[in-house]
C-alpha positions as CSV (number, residue, x, y, z in Angstrom):
1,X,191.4,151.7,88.9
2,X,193.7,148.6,88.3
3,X,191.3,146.6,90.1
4,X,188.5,147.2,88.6
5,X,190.1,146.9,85.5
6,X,191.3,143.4,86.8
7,X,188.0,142.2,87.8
8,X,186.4,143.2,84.2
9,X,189.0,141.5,82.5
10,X,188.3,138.7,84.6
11,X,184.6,138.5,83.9
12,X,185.2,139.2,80.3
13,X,187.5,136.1,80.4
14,X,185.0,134.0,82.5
15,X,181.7,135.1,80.4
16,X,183.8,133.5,77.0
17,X,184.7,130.5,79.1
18,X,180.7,129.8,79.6
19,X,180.2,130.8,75.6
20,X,183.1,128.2,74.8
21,X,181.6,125.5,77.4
22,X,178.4,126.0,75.6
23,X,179.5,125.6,72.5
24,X,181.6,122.3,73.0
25,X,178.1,121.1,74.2
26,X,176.2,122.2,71.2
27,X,179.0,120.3,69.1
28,X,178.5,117.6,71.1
29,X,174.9,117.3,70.7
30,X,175.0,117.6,66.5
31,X,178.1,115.4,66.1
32,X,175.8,112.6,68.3
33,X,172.6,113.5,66.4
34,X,174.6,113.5,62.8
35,X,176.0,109.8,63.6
36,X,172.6,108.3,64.8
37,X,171.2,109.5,61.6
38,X,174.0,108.1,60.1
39,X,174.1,105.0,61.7
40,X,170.4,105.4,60.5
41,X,171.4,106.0,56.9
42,X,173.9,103.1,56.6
43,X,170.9,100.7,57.6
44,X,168.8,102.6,55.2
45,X,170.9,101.7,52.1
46,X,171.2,98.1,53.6
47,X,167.9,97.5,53.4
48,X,167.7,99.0,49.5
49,X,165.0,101.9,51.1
50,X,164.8,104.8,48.9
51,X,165.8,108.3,50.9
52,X,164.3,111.2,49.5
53,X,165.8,113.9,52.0
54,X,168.3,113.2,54.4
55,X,170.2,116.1,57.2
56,X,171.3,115.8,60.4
57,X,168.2,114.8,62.7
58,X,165.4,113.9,60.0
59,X,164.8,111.3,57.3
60,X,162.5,111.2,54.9
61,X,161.8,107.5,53.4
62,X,158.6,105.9,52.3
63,X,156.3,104.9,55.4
64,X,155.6,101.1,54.3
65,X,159.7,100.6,55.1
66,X,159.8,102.2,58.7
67,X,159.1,98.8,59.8
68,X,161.8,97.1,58.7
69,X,164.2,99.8,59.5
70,X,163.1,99.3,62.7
71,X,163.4,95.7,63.0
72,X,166.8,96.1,61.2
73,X,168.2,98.6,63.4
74,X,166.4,96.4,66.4
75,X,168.3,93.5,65.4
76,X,171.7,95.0,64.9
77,X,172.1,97.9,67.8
78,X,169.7,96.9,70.6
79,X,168.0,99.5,70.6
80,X,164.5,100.9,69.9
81,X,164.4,103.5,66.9
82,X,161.0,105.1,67.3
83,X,159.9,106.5,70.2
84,X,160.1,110.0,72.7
85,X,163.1,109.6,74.1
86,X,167.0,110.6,73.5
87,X,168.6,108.6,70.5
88,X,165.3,107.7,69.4
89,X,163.2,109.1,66.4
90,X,159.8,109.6,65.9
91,X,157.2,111.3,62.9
92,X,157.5,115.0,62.5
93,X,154.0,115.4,60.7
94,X,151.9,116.8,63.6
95,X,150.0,119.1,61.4
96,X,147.3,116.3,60.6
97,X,146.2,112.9,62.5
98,X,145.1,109.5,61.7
99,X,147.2,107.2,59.0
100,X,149.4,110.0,57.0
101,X,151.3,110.5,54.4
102,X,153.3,112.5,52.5
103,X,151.9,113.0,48.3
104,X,154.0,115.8,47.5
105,X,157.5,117.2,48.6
106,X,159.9,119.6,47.4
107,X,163.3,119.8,48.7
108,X,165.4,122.6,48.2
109,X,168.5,122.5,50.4
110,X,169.3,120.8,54.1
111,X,166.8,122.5,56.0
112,X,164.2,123.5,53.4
113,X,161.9,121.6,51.9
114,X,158.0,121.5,52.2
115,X,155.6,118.2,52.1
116,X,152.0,118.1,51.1
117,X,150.8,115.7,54.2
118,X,147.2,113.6,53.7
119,X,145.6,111.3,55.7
120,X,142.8,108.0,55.7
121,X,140.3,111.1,55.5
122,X,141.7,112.8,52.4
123,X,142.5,115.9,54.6
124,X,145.4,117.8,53.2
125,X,147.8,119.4,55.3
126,X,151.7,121.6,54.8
127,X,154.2,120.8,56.6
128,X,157.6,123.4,55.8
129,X,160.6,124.3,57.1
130,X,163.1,126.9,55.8
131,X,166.1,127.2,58.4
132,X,166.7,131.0,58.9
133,X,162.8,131.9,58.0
134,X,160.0,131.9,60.8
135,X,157.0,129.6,60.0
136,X,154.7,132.2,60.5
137,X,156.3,133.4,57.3
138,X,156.1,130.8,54.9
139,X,152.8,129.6,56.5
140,X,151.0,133.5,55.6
141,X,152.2,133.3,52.1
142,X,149.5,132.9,49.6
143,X,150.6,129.5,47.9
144,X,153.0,128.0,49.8
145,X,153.9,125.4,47.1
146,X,154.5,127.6,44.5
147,X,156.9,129.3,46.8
148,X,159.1,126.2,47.0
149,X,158.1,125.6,43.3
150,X,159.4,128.7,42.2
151,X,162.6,128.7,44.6
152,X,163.7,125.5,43.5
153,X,163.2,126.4,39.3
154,X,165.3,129.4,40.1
């Protein structure tokens, strides 16, 4: 009976050793993503770009300055900001192709905010994120936009 008692109390103690390692790496992985953004940031207000949303692993700034951000950011760390791989950012708006933009955003709070995307063929597209609310959620709602409308007026 002690035993087995031991050997639970072991694998009690070993299972919250895996949930701590995990969690150190999680940490570890936002406080790397928060700085680049940051680092991000700093060049952003540098450069006198506008931010209109800002959390820890997206930016939102107007599209004819990405450029020079880039170059900027180039010049100063290095290092190539747009792109696929780690430490490296690239556009979020995969709900439409061609040249796009966003015409319309509402941003609530980190993590929610919606944009109205277009594109060099006038096609309109939503692009929405809500932490804590599954797409499939905000995307079957019957105006989307006034959802976010409404939320942020109170």
């Amino acid at each position: 009976m002690e035993k087995r008692f031991k050997n639970q109390l072991k694998m009690t103690w070993f299972t919250n050793i895996l949930i701590i390692k995990e969690n150190v790496i999680q940490i570890d992985i936002l406080k790397r993503t928060l700085r680049l953004t940051n680092l991000i940031g700093v060049q952003i207000l540098n450069l006198n770009i506008d931010i209109y949303y800002q959390n820890t692993d997206s930016v939102h700034i107007d599209k004819n300055k990405i450029e020079l951000l880039e170059q900027k950011y180039k010049e100063i760390y290095g290092k190539t900001l747009r792109g696929g791989e780690l430490e490296q950012f690239h556009p979020d708006f995969d709900e439409l192709s061609g040249d796009l933009y966003s015409k319309e955003s509402y941003f609530l709070v980190k993590k929610a905010y919606i944009d109205v995307l277009t594109n060099d063929k006038q096609e309109n597209a939503l692009h929405m994120r809500m932490k804590g609310i599954p797409n499939n959620l905000l995307e079957n709602n019957e105006n989307p936009i006034e959802l976010y409308k409404k939320l942020y007026a109170g």
